[in-house]
C-alpha positions in Angstrom: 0.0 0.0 0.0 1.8 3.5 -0.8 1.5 6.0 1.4 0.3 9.7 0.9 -0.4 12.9 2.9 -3.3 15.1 3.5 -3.4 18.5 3.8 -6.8 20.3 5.1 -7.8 24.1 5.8 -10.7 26.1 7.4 -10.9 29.9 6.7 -11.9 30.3 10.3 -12.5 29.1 13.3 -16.2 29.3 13.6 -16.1 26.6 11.2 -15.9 23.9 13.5 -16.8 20.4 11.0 -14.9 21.4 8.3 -11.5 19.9 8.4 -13.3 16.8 9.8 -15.2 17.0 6.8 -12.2 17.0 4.5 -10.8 14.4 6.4 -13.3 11.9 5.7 -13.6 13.1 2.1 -9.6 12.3 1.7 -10.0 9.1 3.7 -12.6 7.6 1.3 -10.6 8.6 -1.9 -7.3 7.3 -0.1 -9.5 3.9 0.4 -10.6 4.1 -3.1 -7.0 4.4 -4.7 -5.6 1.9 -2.0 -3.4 4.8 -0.2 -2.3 4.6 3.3 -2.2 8.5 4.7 0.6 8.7 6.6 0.8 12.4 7.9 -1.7 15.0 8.0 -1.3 19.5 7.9 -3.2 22.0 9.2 -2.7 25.4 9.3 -1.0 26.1 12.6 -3.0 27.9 14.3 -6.1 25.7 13.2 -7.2 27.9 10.3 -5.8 30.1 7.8 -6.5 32.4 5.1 -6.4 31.1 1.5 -5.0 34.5 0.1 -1.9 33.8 2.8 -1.4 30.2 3.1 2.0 29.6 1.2 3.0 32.0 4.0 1.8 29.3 6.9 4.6 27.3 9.1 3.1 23.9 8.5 2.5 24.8 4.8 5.8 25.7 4.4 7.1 22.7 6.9 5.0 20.6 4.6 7.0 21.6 1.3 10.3 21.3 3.2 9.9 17.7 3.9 8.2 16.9 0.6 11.9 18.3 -1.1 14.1 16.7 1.8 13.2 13.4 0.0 13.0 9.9 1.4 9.2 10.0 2.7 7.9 7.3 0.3 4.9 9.5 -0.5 3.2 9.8 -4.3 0.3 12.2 -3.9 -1.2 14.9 -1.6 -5.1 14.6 -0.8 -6.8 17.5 -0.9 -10.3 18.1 -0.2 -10.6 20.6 -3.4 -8.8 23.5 -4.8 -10.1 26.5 -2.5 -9.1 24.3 0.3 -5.7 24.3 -1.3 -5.7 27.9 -0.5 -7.3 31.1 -2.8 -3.3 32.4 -4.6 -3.5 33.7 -7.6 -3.8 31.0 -10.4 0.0 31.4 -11.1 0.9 30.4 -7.2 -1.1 27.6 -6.6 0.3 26.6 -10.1 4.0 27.3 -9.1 3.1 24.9 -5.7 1.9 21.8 -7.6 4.4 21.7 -9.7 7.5 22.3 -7.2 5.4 19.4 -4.9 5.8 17.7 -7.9 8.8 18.2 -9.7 11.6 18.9 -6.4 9.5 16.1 -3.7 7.9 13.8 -6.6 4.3 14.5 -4.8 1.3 14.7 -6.9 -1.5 16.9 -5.6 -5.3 14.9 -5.9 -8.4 17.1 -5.1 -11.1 14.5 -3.6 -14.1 17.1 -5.2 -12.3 18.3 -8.6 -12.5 15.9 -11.3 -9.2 16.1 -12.7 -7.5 13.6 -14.7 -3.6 14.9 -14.0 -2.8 13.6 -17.3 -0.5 16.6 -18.3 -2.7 17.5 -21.0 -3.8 21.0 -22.3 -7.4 20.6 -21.5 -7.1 19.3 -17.9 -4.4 22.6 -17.0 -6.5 24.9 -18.4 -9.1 23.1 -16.5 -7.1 23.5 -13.6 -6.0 27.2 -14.5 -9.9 28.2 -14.4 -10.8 26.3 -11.1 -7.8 28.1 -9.3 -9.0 31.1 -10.9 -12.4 31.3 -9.5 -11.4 30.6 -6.1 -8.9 33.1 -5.8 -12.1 35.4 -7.6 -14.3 34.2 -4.5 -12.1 35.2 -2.5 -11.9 39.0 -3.4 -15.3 39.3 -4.0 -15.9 38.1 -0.3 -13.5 40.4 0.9 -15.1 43.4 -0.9 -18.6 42.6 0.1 -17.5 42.5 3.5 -15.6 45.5 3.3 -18.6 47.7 2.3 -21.0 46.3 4.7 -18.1 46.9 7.7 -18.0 50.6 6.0 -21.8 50.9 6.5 -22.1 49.9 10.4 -19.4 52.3 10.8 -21.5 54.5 9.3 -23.8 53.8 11.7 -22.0 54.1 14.5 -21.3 50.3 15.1 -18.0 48.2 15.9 -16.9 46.6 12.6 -14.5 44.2 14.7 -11.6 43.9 16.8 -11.2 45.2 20.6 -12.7 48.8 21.9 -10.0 51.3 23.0 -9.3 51.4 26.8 -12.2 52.9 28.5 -14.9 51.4 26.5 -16.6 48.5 26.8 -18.6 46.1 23.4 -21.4 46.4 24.4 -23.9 43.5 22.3 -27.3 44.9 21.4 -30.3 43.2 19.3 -31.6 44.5 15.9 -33.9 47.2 17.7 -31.0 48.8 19.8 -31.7 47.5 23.3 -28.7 46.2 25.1 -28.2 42.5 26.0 -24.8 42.0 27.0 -21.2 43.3 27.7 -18.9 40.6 25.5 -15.6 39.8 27.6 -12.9 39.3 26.2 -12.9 36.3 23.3 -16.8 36.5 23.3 -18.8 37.7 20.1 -22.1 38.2 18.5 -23.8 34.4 18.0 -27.3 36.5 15.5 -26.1 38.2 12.2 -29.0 40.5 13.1 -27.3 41.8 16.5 -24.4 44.3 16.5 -21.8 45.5 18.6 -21.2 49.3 19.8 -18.5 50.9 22.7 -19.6 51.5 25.7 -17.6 53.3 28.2 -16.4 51.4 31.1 -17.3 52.6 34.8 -13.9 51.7 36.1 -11.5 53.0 33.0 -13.8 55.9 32.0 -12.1 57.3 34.9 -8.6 56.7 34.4 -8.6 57.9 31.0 -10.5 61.3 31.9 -7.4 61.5 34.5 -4.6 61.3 32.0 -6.6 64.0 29.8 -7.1 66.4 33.0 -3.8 65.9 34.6 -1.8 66.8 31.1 -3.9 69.6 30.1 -2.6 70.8 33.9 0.9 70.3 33.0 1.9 67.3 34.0 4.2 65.4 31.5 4.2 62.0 30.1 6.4 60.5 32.7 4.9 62.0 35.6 1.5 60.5 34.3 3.1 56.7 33.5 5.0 56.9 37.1 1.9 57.8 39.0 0.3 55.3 37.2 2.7 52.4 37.7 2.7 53.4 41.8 -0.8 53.3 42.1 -0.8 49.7 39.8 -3.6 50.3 38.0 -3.8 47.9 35.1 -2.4 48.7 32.1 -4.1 48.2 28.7 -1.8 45.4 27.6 1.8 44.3 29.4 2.2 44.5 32.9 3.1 48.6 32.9 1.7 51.8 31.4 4.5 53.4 29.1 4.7 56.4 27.6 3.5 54.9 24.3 0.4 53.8 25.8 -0.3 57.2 26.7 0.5 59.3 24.4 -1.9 57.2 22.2 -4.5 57.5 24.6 -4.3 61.1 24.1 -4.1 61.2 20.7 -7.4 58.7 19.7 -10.1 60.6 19.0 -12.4 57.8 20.1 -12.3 59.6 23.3 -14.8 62.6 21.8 -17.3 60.3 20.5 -15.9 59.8 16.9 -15.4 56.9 15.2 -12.5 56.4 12.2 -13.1 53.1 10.1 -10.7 52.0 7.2 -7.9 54.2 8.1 -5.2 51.0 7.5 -5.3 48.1 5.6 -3.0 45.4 6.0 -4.2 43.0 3.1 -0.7 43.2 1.1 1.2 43.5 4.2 -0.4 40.3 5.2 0.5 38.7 1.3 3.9 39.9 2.0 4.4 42.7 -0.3 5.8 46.2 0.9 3.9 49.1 0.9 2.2 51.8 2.9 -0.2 50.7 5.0 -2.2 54.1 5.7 -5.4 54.3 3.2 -5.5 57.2 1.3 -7.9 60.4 3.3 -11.0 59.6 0.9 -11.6 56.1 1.5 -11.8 56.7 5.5 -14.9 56.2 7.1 -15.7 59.4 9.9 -18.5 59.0 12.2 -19.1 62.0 14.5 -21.3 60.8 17.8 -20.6 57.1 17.2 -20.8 56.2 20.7 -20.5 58.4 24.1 -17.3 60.2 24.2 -15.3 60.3 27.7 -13.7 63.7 27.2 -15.1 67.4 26.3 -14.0 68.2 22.4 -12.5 71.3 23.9 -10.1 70.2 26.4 -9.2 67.0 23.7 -8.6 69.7 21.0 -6.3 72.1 23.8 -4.4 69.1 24.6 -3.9 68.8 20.3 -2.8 72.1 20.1 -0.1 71.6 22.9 1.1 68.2 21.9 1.9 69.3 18.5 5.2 71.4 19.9 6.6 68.1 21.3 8.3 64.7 20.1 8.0 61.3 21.9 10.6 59.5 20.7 12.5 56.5 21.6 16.3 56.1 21.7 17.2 54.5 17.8 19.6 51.8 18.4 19.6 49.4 15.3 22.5 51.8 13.6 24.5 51.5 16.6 27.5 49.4 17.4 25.1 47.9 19.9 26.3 43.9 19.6 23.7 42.4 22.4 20.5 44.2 21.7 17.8 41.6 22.0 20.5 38.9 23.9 20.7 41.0 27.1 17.9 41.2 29.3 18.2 42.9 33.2 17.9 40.4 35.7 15.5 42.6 37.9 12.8 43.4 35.3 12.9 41.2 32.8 13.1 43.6 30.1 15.5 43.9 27.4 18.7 46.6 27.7 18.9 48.9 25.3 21.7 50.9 23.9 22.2 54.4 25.6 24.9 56.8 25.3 26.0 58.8 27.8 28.3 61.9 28.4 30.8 63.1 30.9 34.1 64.8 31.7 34.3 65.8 28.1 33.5 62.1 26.5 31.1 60.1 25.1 30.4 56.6 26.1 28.0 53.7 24.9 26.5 51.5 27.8 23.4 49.5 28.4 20.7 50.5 30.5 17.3 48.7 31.3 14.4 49.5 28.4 12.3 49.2 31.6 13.2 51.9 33.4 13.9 53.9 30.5 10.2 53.2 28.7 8.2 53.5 32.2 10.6 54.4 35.5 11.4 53.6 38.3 8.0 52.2 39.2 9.6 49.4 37.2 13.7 49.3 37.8 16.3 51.1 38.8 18.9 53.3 36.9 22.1 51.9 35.9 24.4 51.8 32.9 27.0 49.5 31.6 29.7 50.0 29.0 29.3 48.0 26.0 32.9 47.6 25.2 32.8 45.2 28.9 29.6 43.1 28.1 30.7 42.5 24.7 34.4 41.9 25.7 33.6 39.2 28.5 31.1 37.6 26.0 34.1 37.2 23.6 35.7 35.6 26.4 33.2 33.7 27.7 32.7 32.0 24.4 37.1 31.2 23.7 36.8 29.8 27.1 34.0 27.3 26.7 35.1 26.0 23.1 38.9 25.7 24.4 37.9 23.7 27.1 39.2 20.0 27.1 35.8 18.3 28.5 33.7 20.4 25.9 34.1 18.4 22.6 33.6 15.1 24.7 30.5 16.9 25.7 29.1 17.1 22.5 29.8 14.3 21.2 27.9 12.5 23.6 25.5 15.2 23.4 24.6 15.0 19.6 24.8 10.9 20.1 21.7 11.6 22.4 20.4 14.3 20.2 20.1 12.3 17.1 19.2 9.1 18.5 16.3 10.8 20.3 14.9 12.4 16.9 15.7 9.4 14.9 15.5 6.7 17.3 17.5 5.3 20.0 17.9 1.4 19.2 21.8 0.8 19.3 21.4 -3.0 17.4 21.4 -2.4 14.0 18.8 -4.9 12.5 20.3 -4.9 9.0 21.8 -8.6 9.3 19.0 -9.7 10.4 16.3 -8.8 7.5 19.4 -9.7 5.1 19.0 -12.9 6.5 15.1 -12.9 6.3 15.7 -11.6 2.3 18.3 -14.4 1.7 15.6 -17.3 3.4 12.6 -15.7 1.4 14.6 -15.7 -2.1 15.2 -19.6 -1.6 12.0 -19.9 -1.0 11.0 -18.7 -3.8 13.6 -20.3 -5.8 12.9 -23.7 -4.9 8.7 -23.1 -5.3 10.1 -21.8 -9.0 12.1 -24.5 -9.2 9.2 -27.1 -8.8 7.0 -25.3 -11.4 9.8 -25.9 -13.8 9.4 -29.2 -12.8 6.1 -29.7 -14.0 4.7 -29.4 -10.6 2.9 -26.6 -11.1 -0.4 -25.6 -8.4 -3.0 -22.6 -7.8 -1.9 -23.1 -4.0 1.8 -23.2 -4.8 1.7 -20.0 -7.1 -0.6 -18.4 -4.3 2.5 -19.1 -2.1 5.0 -17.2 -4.9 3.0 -14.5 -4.5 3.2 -14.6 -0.7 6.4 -14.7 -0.2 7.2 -12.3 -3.1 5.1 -9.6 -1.1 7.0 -10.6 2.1 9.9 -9.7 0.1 9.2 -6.0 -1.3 8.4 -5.4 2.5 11.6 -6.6 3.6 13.4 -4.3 0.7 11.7 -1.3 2.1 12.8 -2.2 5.7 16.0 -2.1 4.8 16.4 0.4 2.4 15.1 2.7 5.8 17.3 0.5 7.8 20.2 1.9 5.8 18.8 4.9 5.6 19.3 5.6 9.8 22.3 4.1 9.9 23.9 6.3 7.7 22.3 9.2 10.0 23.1 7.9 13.0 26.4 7.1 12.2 26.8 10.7 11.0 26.5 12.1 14.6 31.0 11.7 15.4 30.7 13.6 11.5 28.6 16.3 12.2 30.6 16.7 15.8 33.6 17.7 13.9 32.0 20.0 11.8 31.1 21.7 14.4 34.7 21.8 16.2 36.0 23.1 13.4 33.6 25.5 12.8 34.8 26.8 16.6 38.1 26.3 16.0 37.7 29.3 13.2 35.9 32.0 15.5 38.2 34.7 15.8 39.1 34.5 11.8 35.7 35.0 11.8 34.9 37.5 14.0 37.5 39.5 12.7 36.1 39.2 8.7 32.9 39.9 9.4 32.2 43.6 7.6 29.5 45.5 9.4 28.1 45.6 12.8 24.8 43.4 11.7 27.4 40.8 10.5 28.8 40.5 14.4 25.4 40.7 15.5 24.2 37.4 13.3 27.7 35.5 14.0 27.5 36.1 18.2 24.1 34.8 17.8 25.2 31.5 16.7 27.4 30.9 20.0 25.5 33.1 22.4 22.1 32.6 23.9 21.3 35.1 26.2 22.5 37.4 28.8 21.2 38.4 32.0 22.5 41.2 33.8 21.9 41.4 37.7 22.7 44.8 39.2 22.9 46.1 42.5 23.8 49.5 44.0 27.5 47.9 45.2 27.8 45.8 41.7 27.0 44.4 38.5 27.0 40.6 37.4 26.6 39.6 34.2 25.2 35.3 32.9 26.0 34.4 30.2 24.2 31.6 28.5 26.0 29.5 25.9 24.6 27.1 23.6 26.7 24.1 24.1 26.8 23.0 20.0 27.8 26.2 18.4 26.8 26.1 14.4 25.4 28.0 11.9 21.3 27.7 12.3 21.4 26.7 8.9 23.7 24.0 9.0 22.0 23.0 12.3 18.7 22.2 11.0 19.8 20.4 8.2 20.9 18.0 10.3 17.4 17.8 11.6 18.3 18.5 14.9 17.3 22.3 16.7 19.7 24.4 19.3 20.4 22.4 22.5 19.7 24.0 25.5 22.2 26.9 26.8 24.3 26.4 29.3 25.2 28.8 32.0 28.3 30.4 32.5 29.2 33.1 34.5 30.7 36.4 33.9 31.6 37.6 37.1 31.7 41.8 38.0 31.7 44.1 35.3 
């Protein structure tokens, strides 16, 4: 019985018998063609969007593995060609035929009638089918984009969460209330909608914020007084000054109500582009819903917020080398590049993006240089890969490694099914041998036949047999590749070109840093991963990053 794959999608996740329908649908075809389905994809997060679907981890996981080679499979089942996913013609084209000329996988559609014969009429048959459900699919989307323009018209929610201070409040097709929807709740009647209501409990923080700036109060004094009194931020576990300065630029706060604004269609298909709508395709609705502020004192607040910049300290063209490795040890957050001045010079240290985003409601103050982070990391990683126990270490490590992915029997069962070939083949020679004979029987062929099955099983055994030997024998190979990929670090270090290039190579031998600081000292951890290797040439071997190991920096 060959074996085959199934792939099945739901465009959302209200639709809760769909892949279970596709499953039986693929099921009965694979039954029908005497196919075995040996692994099944879903969308990872349970559904997925046809226009985006080439862009989904298990899609693209899918096509990995299908051009790795060695699976045995000859087709993918699919229920039909929307389910496929709604490309453009051209791209679902392009897929079938890299599934079928790099992994050797035919696609079958259990619901499209098509003969994959390679001939004109069944492509352009194919061209067309793709065609309209790519045409659905746009059509949907424009329908539904004019009726959300018209409830914003009208004043009502066209999706997605209220701003702080309001509630969704759910209301039937005459306008009385029935419920407040929580969070992850929505409207079960097409009939009902959903409008903002403002929330008892937030109404009042946000009217604070407006009446404490408008008196002069600046956006840190607000997020620290906010942070002391731990009221709950919006999202995260602190207010920042983002969140605020937001807050006090959203004119949902007067009552109005801006629809259409972004759109993130081809940001979601991957293509580059502005994301801001041009003015005339907005949707404005003045008195949507009950404003929390006076126009006036929002439009005062305008007026005074235009003079200033909120800004944030721009590190990515910096010589910053652990940016997103370093974290502080007392918050949790990430340090961020800061340079400092003093007695005539300029230096470049770390500080906590804690305090510096929210305060010290959140961490203290501190700064170290980068030229000591960075220069103990060097030497924390020519330490750990000069150290004698370290390749005995990995070794044994990747031993483990790769007999845990690709199994962990030790007795390589090769001699015996070459012994269980070489006692089926004189079988079979001998039953041959009688027919020659003249002996020939229906129960004797029936035998052949038996034994000649037994046989093609065998073959496969140990074609895969030799298959993981020759991977688990490659673990001692793939240890010195990596020793000598150590061996080469400061040649390496020293050729790469641009700050970015450091940035990528330190990331292949370091982890993460935590910084612990105190008002007598700071201590740097530095975690290392224990097999050092490109990520590349580290998941070719099937295998992902090992865990980190901790070493310690001491006082910087």
């Amino acid at each position: 019985m060959e074996k085959a794959w199934a792939f099945y999608r739901r465009s959302t996740d209200k639709q809760e018998l769909s892949v279970e329908d596709q499953r039986r649908e693929c099921q009965t075809l694979a039954t029908k063609m005497n196919l075995e389905i040996a692994r099944e994809f879903e969308p990872v997060k349970g559904w997925g969007s046809g226009l985006t679907i080439d862009q989904d981890p298990s899609f693209q996981e899918m096509v990995r593995l299908a051009e790795q080679g060695g699976h045995g499979v000859r087709y993918l089942l699919v229920y039909d060609v929307s389910r496929f996913g709604r490309l453009q013609p051209e791209d679902k084209i392009y897929w079938e035929r890299r599934l079928k000329k790099q992994g050797g996988i035919q696609i079958v559609y259990s619901k499209d009638d098509f003969k994959n014969d390679g001939s004109t009429l069944d492509t352009l048959s194919k061209v067309l089918k793709h065609g309209e459900a790519h045409q659905f699919s746009m059509k949907l989307s424009e329908t539904t984009l004019r009726g959300a323009k018209s409830h914003a018209l009208m004043g009502h929610s066209a999706g997605g969460k209220a701003p702080y201070g309001y509630n969704r409040l759910l209301i039937d097709a005459q306008g009385n209330p029935v419920k407040i929807l929580q969070r992850g709740e929505h409207k079960a009647d097409k009939l009902q909608r959903v409008v903002w209501q403002p929330s008892p409990t937030e109404r009042t923080v946000v009217q604070g914020i407006f009446e404490r700036y408008d008196q002069g109060s600046g956006l840190n004094t607000l997020v620290k007084d906010l942070n002391l009194r731990q009221v709950p931020a919006p999202r995260g576990r602190h207010w920042c000054k983002n969140i605020v300065h937001y807050i006090l630029r959203n004119r949902a706060y007067i009552g109005e109500r801006i629809y259409n604004k972004r759109s993130y269609k081809g940001y979601r298909r991957g293509e580059k582009g502005a994301l801001l709508n041009p003015l005339d395709q907005w949707v404005t609705k003045d008195g949507a819903h009950e404003p929390i502020v006076e126009k006036s004192l929002f439009e005062r607040i305008q007026s005074r917020m235009k003079t200033r910049v909120i800004t944030q300290g721009r590190t990515f063209q910096r010589p910053y080398l652990l940016t997103g490795l370093a974290k502080c040890g007392h918050c949790g957050y990430k340090l961020i590049g800061w340079p400092k001045g003093g007695n005539g010079h300029r230096y470049l240290t770390y500080t906590c993006g804690g305090y510096q985003r929210i305060g010290t409601s959140v961490c203290r103050s501190f700064n170290v240089l980068t030229e000591e982070l960075e220069q103990v990391a060097l030497e924390t990683i020519r330490e750990e890969i000069k150290n004698t126990d370290w390749k005995d270490e990995v070794r044994l490590m990747l031993r483990e490694r790769i007999n845990e992915r690709f199994g962990g029997n030790n007795r390589n069962p090769l001699d015996d099914l070459q012994k269980s070939l070489a006692r089926i083949n004189q079988e079979i020679d001998h039953a041959l041998g009688a027919v020659k004979l003249g002996r020939y029987s229906e129960s004797l062929m029936e035998m052949v036949q038996g034994l000649e099955v037994q046989r093609n099983d065998i073959r496969r055994q140990i074609a895969e047999a030799q298959e993981q030997a020759v991977i688990v024998e490659s673990a001692d190979d793939l240890a010195e590749k990596v020793f000598a990929y150590a061996d080469q670090f400061d040649r390496l270090w020293s050729e790469c070109p641009t700050v970015e290039k450091r940035k990528e190579f330190l990331r292949t031998f370091l982890h993460q840093v935590t910084v612990d600081h105190s008002a007598e000292a700071i201590k740097a951890t530095y975690y290392v991963y224990k097999v050092p290797m490109q990520r590349e040439a580290l998941a070719a071997s099937g295998l992902t990053p090992l865990t980190a190991r901790v070493t310690c920096g001491g006082r910087i």
